[in-house]
C-alpha positions as CSV (number, residue, x, y, z in Angstrom):
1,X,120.8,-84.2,-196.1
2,X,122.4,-86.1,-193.4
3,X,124.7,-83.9,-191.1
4,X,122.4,-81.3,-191.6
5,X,119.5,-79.3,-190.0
6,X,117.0,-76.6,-189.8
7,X,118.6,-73.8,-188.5
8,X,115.0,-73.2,-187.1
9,X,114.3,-76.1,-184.8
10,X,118.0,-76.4,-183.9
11,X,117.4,-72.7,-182.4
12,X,114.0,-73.6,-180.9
13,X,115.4,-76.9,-179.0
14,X,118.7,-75.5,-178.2
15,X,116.8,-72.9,-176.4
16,X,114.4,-75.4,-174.9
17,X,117.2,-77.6,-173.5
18,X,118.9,-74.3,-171.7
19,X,115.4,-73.0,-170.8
20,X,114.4,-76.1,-169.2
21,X,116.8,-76.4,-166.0
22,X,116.4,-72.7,-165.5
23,X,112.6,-73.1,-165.0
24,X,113.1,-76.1,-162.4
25,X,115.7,-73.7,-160.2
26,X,112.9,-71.4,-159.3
27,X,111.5,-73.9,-157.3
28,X,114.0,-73.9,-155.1
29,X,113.4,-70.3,-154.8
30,X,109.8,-70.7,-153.7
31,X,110.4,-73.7,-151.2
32,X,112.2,-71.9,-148.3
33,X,109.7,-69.3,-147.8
34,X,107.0,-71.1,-148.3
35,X,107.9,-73.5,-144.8
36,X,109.0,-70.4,-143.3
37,X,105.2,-68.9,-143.5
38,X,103.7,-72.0,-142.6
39,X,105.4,-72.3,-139.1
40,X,105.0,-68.9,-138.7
41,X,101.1,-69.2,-139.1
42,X,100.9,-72.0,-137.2
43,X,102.8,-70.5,-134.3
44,X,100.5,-67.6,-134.6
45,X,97.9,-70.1,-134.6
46,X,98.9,-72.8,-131.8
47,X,100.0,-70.1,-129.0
48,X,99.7,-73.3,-126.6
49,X,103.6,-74.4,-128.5
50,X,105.8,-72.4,-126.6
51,X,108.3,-71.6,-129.3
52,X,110.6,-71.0,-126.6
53,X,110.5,-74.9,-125.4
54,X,109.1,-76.7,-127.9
55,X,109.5,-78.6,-131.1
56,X,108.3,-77.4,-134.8
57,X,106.9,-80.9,-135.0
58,X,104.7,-80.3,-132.5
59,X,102.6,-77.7,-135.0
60,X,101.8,-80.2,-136.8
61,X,100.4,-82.7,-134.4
62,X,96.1,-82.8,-134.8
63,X,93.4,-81.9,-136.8
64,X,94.7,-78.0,-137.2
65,X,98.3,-79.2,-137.8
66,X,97.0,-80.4,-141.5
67,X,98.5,-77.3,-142.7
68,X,102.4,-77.5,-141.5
69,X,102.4,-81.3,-142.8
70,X,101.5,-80.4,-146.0
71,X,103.6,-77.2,-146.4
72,X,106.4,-80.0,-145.4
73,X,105.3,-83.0,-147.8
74,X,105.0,-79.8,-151.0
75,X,108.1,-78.2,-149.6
76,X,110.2,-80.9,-150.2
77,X,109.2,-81.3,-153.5
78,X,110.2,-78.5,-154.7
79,X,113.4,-79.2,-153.6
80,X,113.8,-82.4,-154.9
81,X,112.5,-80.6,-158.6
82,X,115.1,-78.1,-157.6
83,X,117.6,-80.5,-157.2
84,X,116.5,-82.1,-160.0
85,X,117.9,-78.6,-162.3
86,X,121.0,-78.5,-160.6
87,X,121.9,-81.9,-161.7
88,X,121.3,-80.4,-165.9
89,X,124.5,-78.3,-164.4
90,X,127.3,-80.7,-165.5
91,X,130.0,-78.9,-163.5
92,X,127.5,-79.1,-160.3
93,X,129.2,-80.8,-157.5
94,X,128.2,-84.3,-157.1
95,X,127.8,-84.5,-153.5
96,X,125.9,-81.3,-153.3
97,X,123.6,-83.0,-155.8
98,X,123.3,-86.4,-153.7
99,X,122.9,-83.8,-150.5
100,X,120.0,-81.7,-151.9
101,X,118.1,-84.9,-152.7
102,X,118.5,-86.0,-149.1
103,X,117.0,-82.1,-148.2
104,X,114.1,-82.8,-150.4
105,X,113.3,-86.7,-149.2
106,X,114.3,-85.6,-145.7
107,X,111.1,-82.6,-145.6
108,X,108.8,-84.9,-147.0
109,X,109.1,-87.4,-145.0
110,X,109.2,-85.6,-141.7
111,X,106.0,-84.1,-143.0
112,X,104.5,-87.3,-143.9
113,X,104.8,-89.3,-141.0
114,X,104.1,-87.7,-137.9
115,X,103.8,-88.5,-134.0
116,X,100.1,-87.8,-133.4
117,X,100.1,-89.0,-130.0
118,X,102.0,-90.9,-127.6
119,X,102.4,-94.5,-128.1
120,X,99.9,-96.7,-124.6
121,X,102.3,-98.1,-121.7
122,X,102.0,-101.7,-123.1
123,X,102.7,-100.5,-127.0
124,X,105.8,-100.5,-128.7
125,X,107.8,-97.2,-127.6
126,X,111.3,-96.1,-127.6
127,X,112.5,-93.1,-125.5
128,X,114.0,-90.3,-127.0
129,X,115.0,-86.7,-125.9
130,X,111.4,-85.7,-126.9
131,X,109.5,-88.8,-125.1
132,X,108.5,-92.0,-125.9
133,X,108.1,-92.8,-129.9
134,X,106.2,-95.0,-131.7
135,X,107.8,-96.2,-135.1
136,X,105.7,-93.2,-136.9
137,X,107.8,-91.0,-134.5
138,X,111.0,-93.1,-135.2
139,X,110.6,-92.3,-138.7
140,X,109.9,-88.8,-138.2
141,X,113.2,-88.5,-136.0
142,X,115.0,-90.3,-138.9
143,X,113.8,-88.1,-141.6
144,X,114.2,-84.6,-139.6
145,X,117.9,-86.3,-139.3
146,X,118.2,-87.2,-143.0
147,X,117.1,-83.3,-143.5
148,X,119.4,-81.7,-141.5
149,X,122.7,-83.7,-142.2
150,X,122.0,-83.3,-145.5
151,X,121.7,-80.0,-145.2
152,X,124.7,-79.3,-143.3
153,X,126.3,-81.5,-146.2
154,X,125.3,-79.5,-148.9
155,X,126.2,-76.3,-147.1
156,X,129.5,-77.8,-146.6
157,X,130.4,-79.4,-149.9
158,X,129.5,-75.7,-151.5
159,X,132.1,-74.6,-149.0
160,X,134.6,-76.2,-149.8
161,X,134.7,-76.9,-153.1
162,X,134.4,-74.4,-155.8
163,X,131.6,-75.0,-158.6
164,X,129.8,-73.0,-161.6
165,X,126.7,-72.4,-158.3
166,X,127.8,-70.3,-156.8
167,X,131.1,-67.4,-156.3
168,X,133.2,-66.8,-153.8
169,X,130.8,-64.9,-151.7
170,X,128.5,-67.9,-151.8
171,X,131.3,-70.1,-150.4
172,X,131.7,-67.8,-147.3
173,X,128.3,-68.1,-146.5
174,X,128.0,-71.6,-147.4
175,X,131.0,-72.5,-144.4
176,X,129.0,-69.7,-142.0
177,X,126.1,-71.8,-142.9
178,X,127.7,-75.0,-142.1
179,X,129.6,-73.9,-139.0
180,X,126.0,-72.5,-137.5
181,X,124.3,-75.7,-138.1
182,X,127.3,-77.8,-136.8
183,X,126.8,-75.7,-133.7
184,X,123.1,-75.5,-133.1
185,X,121.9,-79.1,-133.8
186,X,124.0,-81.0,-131.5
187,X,123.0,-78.1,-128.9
188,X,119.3,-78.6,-129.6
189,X,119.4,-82.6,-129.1
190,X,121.5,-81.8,-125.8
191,X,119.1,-79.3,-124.3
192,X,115.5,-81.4,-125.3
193,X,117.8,-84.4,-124.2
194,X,117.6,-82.3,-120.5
195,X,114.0,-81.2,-120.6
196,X,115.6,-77.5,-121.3
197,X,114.3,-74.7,-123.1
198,X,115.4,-76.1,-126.8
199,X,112.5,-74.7,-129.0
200,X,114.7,-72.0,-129.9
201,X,117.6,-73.8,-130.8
202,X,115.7,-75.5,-133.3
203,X,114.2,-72.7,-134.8
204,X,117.6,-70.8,-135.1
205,X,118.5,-74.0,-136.9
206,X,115.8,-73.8,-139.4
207,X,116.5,-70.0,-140.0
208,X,120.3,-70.3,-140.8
209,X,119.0,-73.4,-143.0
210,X,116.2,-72.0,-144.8
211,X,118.6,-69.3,-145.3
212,X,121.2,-70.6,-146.9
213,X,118.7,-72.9,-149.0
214,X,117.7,-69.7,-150.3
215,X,120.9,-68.5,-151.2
216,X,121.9,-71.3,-152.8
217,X,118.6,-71.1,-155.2
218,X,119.4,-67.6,-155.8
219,X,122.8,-68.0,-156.9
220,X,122.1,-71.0,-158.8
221,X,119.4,-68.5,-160.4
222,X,121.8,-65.9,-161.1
223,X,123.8,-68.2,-162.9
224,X,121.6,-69.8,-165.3
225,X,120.6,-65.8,-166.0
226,X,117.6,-66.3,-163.7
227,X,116.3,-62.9,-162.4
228,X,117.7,-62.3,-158.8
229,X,113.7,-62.3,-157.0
230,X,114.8,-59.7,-154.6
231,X,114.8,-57.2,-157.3
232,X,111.3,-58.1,-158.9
């Protein structure tokens, strides 16, 4: 009998093994627009933020900015559960792997710890292009940077390195992605860094990342014979 098996459970945990990463991509489908609705309520909400001239973090200062913290904090975890099935891909790039985990720790952190007010004259404070931080804030600063270069990481290693994630077209938009967000993020620290109109700049940032985090669920999706969810 050794050697041997049932042909039954062999087909039922065969299945289970390929079925498993599949379910785990999804949620890298769901964790995009679920932040994107969440700032957008919260903008609709706060009208005092000028989106214009003001940081996303600044939704989620106060009692009413529970809701963007949290969206954040969940967010994040379903990347790092997303990045989680890509690594059952064998042929998955490594350092788009290590780059989605920084995405995921990245958003949950930023969400986490938060710069509820400004730190007293005789407390500890550093200055920064956004004011004086406390070590919540300096956290918060170091997370939103952990997110983003990891982002513009991943973005980059799917650019230029061809994997079973994603095509051709995927690559192209991957390099846009990476060139956009090479562009804008620099130009966003510079502005706030001059007391400019840099809300925007931000916000264009988050778009062409939430975007391409999208994408990059979707093809994954596609390729582990996940429905594409534009079509459901």
């Amino acid at each position: 009998m050794t050697g041997t098996s049932l042909p039954g459970r062999a087909g039922r945990t065969g299945a289970s093994h390929r079925g498993s990463p599949r379910a785990w991509v999804w949620s890298g489908l769901l964790a995009p627009p679920l932040l994107a609705a969440v700032i957008a309520w919260e903008t609709v909400r706060e009208p005092a933020v000028s989106a214009g001239r003001q940081s996303i973090s600044l939704l989620s200062e106060g009692a009413r900015g529970g809701l963007l913290r949290e969206g954040e904090v969940l967010a994040g975890l379903l990347v790092l559960l997303f990045a989680w099935g890509l690594s059952r891909r064998a042929a998955a790039p490594r350092a788009l792997l290590w780059a989605e985990l920084g995405v995921g720790m990245g958003l949950s952190l930023t969400g986490l710890f938060i710069e509820q007010h400004l730190p007293a004259p005789g407390a500890f404070r550093v200055p920064s292009p956004w004011g004086y931080l406390s070590r919540v804030g300096m956290v918060h600063i170091a997370a939103a940077l952990l997110l983003y270069t990891s982002l513009f990481g991943a973005a980059l290693a799917s650019a230029l390195k061809p994997s079973p994630v994603g095509g051709r077209g995927f690559r192209v938009i991957s390099g846009a992605a990476a060139i956009l967000l090479i562009v804008l993020l620099p130009a966003f620290v510079a502005v706030a860094g001059t007391g400019g109109p840099s809300g925007w700049l931000e916000r264009a940032a988050a778009l062409v990342a939430m975007g391409w985090q999208e994408a990059l669920a979707v093809s994954a999706g596609r390729r582990r014979g996940v429905p594409d969810p534009t079509i459901l």
